[in-house]
Biopython code that builds the backbone (N, CA, C, O; Angstrom):
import numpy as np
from Bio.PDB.StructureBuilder import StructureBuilder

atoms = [
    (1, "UNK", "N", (92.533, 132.336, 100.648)),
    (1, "UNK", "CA", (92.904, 131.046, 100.119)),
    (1, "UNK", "C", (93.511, 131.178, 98.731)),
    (1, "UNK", "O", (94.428, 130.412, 98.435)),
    (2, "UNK", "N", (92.994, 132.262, 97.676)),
    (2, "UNK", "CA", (93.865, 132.234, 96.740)),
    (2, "UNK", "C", (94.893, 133.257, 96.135)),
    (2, "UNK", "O", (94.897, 134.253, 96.858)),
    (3, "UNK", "N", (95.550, 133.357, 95.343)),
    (3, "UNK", "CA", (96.609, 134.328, 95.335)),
    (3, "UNK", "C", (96.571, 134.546, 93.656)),
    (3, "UNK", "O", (95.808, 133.921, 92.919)),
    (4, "UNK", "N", (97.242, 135.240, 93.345)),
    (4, "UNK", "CA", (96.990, 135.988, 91.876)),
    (4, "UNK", "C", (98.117, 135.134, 91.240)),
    (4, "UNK", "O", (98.726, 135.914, 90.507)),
    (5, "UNK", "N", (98.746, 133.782, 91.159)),
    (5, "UNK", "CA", (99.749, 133.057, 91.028)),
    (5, "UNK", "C", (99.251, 132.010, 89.687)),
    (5, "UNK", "O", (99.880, 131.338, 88.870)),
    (6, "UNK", "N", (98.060, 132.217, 89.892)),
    (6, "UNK", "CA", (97.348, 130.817, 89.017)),
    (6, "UNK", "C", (95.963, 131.415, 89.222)),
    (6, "UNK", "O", (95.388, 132.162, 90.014)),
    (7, "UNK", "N", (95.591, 130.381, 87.581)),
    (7, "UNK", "CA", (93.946, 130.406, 87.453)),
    (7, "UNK", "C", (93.108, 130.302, 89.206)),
    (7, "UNK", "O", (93.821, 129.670, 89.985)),
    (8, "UNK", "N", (92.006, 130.729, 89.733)),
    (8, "UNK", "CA", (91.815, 129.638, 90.827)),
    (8, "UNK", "C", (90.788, 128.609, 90.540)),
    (8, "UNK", "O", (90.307, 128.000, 91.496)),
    (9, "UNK", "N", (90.385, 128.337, 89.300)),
    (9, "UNK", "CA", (90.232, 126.679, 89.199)),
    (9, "UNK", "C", (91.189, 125.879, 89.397)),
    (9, "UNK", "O", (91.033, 124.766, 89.899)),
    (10, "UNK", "N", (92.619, 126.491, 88.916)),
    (10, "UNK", "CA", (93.834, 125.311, 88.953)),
    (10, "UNK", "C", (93.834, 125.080, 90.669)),
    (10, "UNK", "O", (93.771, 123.923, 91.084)),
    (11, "UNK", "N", (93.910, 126.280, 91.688)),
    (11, "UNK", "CA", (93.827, 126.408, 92.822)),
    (11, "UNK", "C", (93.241, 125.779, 93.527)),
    (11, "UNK", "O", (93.733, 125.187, 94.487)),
    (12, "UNK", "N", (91.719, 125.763, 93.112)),
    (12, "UNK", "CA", (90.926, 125.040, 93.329)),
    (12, "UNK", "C", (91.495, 123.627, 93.559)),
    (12, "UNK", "O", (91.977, 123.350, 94.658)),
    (13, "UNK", "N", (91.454, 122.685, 92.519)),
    (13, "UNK", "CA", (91.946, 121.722, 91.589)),
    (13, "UNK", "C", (93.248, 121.234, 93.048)),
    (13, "UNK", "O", (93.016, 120.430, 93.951)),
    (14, "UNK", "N", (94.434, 121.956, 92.855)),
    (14, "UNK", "CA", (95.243, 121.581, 93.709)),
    (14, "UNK", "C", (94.862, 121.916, 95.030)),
    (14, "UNK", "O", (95.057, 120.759, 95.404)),
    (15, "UNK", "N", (94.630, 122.268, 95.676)),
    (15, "UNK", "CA", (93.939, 122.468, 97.279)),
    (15, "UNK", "C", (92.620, 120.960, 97.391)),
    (15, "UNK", "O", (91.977, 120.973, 98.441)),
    (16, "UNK", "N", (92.334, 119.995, 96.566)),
    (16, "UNK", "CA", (91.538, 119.258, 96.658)),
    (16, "UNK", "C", (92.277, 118.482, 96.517)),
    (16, "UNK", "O", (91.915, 117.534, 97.213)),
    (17, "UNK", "N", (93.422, 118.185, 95.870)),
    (17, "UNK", "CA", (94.296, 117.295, 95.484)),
    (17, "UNK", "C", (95.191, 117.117, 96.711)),
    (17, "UNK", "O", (95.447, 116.000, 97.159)),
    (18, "UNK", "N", (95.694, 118.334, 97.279)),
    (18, "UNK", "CA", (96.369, 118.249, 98.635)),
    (18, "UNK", "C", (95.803, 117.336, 99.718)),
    (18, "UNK", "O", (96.374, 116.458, 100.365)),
    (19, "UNK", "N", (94.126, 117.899, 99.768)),
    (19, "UNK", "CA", (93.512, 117.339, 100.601)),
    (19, "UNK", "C", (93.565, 115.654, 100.646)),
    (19, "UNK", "O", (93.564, 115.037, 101.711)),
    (20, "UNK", "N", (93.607, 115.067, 99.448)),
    (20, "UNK", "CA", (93.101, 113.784, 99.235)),
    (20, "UNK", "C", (94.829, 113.191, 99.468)),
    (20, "UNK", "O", (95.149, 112.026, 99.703)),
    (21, "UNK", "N", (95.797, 114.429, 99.314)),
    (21, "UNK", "CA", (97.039, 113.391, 99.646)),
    (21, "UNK", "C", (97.125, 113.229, 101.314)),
    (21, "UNK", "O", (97.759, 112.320, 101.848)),
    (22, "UNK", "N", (96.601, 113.956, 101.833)),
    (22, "UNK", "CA", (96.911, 114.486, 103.187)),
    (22, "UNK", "C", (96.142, 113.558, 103.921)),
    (22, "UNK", "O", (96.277, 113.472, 105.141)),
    (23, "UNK", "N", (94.981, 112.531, 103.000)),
    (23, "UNK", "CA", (94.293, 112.063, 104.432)),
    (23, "UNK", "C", (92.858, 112.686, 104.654)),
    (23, "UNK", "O", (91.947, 112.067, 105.203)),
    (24, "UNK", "N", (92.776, 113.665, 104.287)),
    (24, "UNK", "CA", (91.560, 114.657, 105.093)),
    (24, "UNK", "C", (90.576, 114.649, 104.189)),
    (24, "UNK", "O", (89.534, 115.153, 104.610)),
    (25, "UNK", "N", (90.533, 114.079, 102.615)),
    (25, "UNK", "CA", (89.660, 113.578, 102.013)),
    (25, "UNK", "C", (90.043, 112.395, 101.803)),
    (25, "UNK", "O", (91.249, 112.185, 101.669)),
    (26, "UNK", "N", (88.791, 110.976, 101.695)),
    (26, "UNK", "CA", (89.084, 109.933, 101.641)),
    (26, "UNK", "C", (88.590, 109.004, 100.382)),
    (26, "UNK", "O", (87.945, 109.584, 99.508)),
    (27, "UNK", "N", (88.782, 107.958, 100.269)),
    (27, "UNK", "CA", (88.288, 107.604, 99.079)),
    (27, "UNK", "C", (86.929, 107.493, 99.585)),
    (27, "UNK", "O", (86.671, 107.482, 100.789)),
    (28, "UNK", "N", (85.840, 107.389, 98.424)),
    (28, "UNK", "CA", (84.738, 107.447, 98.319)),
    (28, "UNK", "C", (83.737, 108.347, 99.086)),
    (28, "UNK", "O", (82.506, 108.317, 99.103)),
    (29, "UNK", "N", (84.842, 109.360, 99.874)),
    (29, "UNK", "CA", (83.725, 110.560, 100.504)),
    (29, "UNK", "C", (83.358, 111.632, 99.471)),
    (29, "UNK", "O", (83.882, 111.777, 98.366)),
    (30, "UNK", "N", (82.346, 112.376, 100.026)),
    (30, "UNK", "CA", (81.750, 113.409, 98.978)),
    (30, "UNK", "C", (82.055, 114.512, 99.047)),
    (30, "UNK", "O", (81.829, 114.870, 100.203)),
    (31, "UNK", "N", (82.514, 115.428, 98.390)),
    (31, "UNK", "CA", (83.194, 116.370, 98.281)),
    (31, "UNK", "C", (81.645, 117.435, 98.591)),
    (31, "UNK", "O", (80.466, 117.083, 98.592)),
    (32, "UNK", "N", (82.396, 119.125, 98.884)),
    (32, "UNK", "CA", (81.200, 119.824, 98.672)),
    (32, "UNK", "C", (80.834, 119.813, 97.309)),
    (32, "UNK", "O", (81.677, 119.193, 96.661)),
    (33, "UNK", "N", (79.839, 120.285, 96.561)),
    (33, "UNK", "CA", (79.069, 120.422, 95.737)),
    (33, "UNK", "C", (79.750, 121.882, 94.720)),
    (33, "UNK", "O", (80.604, 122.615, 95.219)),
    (34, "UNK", "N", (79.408, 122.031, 93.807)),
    (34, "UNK", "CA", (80.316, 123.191, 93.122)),
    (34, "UNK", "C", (79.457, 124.349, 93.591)),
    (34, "UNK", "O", (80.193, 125.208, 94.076)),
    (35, "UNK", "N", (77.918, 124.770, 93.640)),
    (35, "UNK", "CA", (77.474, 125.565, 94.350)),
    (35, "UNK", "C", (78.051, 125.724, 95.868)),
    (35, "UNK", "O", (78.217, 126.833, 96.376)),
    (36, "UNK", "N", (78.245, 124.896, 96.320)),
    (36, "UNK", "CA", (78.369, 125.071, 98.194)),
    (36, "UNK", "C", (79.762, 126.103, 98.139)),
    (36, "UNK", "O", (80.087, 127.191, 98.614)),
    (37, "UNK", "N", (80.385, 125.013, 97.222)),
    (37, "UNK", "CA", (82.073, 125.606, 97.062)),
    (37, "UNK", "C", (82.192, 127.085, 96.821)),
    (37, "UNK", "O", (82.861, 127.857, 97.507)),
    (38, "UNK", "N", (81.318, 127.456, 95.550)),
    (38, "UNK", "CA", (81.676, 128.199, 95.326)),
    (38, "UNK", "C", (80.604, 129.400, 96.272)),
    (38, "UNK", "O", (81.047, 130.547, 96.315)),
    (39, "UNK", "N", (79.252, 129.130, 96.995)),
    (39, "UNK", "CA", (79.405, 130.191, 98.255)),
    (39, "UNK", "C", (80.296, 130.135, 99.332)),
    (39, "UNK", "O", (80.048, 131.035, 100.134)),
    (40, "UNK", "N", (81.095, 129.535, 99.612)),
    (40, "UNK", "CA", (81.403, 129.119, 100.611)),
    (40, "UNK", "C", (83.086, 130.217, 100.775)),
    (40, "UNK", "O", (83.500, 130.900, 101.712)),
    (41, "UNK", "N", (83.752, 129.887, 99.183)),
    (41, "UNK", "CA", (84.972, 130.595, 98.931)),
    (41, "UNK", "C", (83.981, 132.210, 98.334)),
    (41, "UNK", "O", (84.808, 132.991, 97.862)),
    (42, "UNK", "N", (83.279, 132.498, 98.301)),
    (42, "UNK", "CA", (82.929, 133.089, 97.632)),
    (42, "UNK", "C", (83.413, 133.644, 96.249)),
    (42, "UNK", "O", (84.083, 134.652, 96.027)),
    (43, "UNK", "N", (82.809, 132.563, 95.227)),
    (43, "UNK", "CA", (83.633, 132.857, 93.869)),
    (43, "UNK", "C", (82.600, 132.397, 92.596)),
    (43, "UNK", "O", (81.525, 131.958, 93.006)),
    (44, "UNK", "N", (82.750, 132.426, 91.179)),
    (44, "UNK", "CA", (81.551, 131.971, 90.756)),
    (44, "UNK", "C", (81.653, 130.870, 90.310)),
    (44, "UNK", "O", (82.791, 130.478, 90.053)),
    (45, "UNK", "N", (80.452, 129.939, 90.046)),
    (45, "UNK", "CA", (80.084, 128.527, 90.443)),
    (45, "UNK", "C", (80.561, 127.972, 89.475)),
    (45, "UNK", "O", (80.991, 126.821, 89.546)),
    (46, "UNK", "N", (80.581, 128.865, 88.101)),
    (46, "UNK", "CA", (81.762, 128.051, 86.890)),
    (46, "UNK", "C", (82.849, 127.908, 87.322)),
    (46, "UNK", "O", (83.553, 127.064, 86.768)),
    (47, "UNK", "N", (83.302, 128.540, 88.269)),
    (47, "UNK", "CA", (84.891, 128.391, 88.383)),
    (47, "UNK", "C", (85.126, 127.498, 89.358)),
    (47, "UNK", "O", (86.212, 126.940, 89.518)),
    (48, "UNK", "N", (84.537, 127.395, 89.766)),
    (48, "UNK", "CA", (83.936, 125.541, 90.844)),
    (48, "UNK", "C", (83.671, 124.267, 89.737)),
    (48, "UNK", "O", (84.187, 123.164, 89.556)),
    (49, "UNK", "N", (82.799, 124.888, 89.232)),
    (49, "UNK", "CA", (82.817, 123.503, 87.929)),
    (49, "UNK", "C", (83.997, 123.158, 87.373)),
    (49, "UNK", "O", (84.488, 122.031, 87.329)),
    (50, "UNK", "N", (84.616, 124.587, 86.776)),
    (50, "UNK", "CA", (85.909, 123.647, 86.041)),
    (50, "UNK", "C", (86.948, 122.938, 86.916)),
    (50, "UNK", "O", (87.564, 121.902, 86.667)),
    (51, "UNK", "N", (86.998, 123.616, 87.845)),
    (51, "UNK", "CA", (88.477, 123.003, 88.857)),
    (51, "UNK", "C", (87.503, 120.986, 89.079)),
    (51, "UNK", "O", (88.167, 119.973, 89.302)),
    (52, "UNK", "N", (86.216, 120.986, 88.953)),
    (52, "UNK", "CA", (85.779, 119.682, 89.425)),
    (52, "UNK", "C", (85.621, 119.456, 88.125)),
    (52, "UNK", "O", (85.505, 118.235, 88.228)),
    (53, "UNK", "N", (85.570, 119.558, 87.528)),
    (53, "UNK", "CA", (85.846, 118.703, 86.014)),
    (53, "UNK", "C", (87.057, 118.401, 85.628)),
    (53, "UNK", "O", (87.336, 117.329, 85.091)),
    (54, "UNK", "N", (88.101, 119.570, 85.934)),
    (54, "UNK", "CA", (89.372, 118.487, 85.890)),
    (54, "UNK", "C", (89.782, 117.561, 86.426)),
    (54, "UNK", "O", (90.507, 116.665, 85.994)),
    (55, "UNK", "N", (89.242, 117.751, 87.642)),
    (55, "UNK", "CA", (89.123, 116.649, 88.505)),
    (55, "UNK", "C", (89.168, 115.447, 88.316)),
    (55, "UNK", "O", (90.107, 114.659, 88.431)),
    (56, "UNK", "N", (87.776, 115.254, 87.917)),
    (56, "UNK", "CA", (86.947, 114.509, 87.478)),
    (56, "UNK", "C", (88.002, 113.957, 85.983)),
    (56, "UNK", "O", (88.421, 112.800, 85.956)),
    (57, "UNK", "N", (88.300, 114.890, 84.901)),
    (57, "UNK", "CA", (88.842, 114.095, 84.191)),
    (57, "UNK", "C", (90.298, 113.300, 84.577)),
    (57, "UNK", "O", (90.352, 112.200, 84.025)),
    (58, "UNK", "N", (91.145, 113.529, 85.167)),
    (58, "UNK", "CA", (91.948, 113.524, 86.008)),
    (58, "UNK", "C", (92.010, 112.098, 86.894)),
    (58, "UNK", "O", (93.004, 111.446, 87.212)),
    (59, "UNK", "N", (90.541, 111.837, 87.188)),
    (59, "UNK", "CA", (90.609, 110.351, 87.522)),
    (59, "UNK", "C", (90.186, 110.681, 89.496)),
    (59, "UNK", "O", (89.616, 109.958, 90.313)),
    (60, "UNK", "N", (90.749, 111.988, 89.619)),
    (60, "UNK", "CA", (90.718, 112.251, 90.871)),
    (60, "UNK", "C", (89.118, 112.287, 91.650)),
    (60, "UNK", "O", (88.996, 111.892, 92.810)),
    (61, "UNK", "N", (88.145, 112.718, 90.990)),
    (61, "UNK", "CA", (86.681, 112.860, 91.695)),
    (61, "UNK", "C", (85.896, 111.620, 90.427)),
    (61, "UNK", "O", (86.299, 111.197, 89.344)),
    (62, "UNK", "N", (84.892, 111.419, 91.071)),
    (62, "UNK", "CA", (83.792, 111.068, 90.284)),
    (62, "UNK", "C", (82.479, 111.286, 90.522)),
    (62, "UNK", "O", (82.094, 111.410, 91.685)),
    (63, "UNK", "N", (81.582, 111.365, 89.432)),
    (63, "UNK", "CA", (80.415, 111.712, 89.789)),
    (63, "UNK", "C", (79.416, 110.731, 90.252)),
    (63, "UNK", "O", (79.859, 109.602, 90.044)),
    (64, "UNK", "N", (78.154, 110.701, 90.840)),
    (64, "UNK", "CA", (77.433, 110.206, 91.043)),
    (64, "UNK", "C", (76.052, 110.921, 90.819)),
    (64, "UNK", "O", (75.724, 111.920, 91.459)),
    (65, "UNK", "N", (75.573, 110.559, 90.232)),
    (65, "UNK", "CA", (74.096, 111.241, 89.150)),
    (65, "UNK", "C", (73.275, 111.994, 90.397)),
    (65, "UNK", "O", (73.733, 111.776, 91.519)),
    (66, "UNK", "N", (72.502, 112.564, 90.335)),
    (66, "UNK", "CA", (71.880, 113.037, 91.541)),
    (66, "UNK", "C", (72.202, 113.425, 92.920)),
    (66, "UNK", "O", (71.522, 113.986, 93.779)),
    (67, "UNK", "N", (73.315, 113.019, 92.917)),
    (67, "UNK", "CA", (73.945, 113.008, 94.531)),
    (67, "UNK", "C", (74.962, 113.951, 94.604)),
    (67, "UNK", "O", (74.842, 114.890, 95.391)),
    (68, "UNK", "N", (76.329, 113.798, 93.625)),
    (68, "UNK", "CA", (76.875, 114.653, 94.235)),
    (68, "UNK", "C", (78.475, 114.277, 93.446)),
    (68, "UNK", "O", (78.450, 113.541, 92.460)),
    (69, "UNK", "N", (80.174, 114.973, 94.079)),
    (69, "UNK", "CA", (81.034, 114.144, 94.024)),
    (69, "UNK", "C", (81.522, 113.713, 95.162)),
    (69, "UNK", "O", (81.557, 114.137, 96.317)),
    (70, "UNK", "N", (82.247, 111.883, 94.060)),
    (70, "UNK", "CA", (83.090, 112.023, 95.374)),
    (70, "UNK", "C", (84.232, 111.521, 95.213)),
    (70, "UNK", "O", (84.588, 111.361, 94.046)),
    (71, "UNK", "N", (85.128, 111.129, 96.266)),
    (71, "UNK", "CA", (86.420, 111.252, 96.095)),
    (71, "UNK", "C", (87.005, 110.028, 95.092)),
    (71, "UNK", "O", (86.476, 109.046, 95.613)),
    (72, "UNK", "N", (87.744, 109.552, 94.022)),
    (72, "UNK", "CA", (87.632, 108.247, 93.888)),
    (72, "UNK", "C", (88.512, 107.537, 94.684)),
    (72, "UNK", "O", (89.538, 108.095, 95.073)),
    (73, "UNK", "N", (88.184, 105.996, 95.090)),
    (73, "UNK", "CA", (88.667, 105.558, 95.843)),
    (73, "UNK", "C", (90.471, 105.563, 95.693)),
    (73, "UNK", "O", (91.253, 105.864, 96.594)),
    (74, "UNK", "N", (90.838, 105.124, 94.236)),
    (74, "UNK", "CA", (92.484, 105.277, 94.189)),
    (74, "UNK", "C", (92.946, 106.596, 93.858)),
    (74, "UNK", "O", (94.132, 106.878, 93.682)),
    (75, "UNK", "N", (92.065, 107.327, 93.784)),
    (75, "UNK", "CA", (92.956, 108.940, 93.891)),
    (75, "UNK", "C", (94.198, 109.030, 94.434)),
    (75, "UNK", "O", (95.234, 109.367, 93.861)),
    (76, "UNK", "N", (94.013, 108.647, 95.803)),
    (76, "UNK", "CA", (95.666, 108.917, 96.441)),
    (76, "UNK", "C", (96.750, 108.343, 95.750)),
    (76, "UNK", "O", (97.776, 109.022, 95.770)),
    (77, "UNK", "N", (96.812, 106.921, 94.945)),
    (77, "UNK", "CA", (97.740, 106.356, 94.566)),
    (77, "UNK", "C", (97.936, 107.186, 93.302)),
    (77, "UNK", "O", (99.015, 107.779, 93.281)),
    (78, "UNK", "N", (97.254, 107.341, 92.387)),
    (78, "UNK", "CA", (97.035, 108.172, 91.415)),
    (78, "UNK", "C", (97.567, 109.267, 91.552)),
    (78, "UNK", "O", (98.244, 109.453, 90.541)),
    (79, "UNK", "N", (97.630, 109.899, 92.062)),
    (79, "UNK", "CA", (98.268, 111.482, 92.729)),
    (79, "UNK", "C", (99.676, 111.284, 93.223)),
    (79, "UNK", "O", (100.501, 111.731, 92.426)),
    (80, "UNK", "N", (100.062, 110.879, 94.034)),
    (80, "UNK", "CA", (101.360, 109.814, 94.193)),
    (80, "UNK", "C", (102.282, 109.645, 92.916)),
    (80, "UNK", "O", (103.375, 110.177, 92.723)),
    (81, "UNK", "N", (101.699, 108.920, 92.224)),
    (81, "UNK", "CA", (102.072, 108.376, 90.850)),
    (81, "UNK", "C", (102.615, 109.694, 89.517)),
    (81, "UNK", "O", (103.567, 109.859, 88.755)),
    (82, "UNK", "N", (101.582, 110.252, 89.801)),
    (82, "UNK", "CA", (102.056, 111.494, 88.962)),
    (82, "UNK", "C", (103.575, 112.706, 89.806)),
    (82, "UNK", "O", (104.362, 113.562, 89.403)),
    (83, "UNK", "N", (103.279, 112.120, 90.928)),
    (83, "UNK", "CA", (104.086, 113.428, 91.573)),
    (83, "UNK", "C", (105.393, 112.679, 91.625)),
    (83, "UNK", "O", (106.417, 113.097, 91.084)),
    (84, "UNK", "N", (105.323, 111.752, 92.182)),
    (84, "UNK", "CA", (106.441, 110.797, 92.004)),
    (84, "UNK", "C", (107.092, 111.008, 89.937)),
    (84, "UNK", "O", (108.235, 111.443, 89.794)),
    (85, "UNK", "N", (106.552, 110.784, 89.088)),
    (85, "UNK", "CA", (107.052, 110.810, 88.064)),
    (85, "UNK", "C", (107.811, 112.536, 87.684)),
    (85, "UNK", "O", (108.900, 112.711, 87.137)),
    (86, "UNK", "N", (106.755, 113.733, 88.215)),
    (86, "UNK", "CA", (107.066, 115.001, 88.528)),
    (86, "UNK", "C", (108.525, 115.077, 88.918)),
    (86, "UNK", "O", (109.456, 115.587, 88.295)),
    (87, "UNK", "N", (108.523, 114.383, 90.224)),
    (87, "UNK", "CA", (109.874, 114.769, 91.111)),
    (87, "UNK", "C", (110.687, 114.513, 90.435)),
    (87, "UNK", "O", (111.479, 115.422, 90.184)),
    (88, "UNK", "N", (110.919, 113.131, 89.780)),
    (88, "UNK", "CA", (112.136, 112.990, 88.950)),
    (88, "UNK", "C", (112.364, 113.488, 87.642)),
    (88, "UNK", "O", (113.426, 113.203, 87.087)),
    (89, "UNK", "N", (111.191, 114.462, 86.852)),
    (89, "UNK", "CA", (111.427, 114.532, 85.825)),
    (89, "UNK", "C", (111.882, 116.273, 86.304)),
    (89, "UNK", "O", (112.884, 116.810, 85.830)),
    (90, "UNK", "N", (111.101, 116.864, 87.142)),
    (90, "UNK", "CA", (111.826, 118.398, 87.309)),
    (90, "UNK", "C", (112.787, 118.468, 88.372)),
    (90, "UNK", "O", (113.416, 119.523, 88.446)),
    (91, "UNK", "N", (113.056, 117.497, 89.280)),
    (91, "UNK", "CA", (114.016, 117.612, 90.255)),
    (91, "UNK", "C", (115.137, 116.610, 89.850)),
    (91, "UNK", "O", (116.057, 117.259, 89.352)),
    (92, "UNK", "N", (115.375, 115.462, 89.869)),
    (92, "UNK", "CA", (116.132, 114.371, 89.859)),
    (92, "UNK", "C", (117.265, 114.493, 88.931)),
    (92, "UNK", "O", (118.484, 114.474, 89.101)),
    (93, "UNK", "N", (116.331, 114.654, 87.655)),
    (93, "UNK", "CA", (116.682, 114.707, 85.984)),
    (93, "UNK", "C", (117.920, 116.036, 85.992)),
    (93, "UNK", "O", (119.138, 115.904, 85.866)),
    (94, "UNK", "N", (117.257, 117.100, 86.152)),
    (94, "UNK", "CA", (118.103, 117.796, 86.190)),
    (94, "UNK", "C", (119.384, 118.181, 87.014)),
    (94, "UNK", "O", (120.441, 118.745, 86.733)),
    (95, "UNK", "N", (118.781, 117.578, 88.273)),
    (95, "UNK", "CA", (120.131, 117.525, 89.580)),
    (95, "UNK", "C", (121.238, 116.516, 88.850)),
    (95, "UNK", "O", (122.356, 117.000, 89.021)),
    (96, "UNK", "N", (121.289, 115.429, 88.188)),
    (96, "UNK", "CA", (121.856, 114.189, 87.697)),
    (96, "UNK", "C", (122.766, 115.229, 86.596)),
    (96, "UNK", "O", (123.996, 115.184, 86.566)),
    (97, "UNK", "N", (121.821, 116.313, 85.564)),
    (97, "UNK", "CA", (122.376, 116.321, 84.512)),
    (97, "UNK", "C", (123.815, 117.444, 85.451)),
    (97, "UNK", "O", (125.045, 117.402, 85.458)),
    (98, "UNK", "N", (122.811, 118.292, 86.091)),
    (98, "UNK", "CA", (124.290, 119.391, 86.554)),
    (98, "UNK", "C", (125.370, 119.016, 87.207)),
    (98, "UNK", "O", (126.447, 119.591, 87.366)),
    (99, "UNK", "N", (124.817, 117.578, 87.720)),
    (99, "UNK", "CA", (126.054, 117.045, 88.671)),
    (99, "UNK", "C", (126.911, 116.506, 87.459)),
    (99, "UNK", "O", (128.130, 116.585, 87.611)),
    (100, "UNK", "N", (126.564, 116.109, 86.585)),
    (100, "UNK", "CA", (127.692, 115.528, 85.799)),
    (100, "UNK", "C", (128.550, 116.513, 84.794)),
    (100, "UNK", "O", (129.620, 116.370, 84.203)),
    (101, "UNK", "N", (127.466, 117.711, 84.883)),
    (101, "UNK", "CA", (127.951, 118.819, 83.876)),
    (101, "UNK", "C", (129.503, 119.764, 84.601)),
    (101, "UNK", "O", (130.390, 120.308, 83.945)),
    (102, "UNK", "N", (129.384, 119.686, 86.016)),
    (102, "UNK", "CA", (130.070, 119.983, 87.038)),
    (102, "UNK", "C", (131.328, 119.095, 87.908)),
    (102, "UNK", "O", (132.102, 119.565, 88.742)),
    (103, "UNK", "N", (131.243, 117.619, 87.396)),
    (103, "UNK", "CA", (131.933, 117.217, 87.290)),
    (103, "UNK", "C", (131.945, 116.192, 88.910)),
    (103, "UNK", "O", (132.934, 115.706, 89.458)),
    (104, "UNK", "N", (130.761, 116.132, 89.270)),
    (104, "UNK", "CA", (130.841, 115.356, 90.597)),
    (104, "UNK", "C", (130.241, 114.034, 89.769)),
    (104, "UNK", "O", (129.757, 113.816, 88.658)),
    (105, "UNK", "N", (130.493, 113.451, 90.709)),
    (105, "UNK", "CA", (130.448, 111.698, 90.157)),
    (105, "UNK", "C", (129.138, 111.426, 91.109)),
    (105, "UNK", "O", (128.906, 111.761, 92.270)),
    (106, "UNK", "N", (128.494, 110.798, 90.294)),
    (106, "UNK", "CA", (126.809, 110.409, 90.933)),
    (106, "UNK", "C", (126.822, 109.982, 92.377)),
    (106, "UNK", "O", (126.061, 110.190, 93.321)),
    (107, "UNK", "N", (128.337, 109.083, 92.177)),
    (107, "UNK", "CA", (128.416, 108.276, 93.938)),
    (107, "UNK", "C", (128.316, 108.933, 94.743)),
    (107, "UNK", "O", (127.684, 108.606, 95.747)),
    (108, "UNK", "N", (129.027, 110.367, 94.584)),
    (108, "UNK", "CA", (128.953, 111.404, 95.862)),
    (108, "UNK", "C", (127.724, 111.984, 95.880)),
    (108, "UNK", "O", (127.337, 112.170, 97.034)),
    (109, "UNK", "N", (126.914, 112.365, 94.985)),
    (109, "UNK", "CA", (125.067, 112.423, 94.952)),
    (109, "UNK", "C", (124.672, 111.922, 95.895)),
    (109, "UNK", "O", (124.170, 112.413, 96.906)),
    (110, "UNK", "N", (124.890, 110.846, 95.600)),
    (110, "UNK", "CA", (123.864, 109.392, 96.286)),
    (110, "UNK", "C", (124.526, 109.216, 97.987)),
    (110, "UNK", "O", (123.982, 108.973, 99.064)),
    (111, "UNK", "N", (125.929, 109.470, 97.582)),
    (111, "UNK", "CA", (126.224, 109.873, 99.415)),
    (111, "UNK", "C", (126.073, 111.076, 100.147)),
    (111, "UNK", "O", (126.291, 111.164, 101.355)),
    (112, "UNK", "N", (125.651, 112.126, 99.317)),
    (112, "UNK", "CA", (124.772, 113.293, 100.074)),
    (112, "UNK", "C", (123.690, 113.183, 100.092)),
    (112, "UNK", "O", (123.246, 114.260, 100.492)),
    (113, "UNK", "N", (122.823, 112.444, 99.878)),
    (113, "UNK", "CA", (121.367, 111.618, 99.908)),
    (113, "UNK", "C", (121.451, 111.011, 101.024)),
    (113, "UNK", "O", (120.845, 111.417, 102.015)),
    (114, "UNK", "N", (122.040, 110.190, 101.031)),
    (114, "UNK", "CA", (122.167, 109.353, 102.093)),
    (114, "UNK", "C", (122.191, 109.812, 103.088)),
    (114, "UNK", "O", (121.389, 109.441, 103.945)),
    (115, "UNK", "N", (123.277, 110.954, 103.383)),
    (115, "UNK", "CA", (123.906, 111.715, 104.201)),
    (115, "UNK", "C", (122.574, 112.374, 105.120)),
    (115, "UNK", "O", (122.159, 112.282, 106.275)),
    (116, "UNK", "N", (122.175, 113.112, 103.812)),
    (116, "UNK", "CA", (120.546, 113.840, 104.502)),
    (116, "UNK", "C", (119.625, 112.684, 105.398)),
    (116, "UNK", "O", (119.193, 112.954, 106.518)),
    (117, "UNK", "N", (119.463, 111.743, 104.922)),
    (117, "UNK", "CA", (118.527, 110.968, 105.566)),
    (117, "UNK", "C", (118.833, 109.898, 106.782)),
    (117, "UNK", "O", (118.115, 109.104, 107.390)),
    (118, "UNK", "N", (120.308, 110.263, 106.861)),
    (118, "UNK", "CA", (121.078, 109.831, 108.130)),
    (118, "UNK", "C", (121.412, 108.449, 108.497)),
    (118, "UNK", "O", (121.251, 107.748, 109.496)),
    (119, "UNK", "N", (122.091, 108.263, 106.987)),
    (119, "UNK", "CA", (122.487, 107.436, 106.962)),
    (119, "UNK", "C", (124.119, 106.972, 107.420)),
    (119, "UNK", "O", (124.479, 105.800, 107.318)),
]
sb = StructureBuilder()
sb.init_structure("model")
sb.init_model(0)
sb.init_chain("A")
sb.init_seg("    ")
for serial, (resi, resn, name, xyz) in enumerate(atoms, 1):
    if name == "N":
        sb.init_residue(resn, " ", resi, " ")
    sb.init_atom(name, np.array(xyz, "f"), 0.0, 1.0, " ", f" {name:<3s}", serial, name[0])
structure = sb.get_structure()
């Protein structure tokens, strides 16, 4: 599951985040536990904590005292929201600036957009 690419708290972190875009975690379900997690991947249990504390700060998990985490209910929109702002600030932004640096006119952009989505 993880690769030498990134911390694997960040790993962590995003593989939970996937999950909750995907459906397969839901709002208000309970996540495993940072012990379970971390026998489970076999890895150590701090490095389970932090990926769920960013989480957690993140807006994405919350805790519940004694019990456990769990998912928060608007996570998905939340996650959405950031990736959506992502796309256009590392994809969009820069496709816009080279197209104009290159000398194509946005209209034809927007009609190879189109184009893709079959229009």
């Amino acid at each position: 599951m993880f690769d030498d690419r990134s911390p694997i708290y960040r790993q962590i972190a995003e593989r939970i985040k996937t999950d909750v875009l995907s459906g397969t975690l839901r709002g208000d379900e309970q996540v495993m536990s940072t012990n379970q997690y971390a026998a489970f991947y076999r890895i150590n249990p701090a490095t389970a904590a932090k990926a769920f504390q960013q989480l957690v700060d993140e807006g994405v998990l919350y805790k519940k005292r004694g019990i456990g985490m769990f998912v928060s209910p608007d996570a998905p929109e939340r996650l959405r929201a950031g990736r959506r702002e992502r796309f256009f600030t590392d994809v969009v932004d820069p496709m816009v600036a080279e197209a104009r640096a290159i000398g194509i006119p946005l209209g034809e952009v927007v009609g190879r957009i189109e184009k893709l989505e079959g229009r």
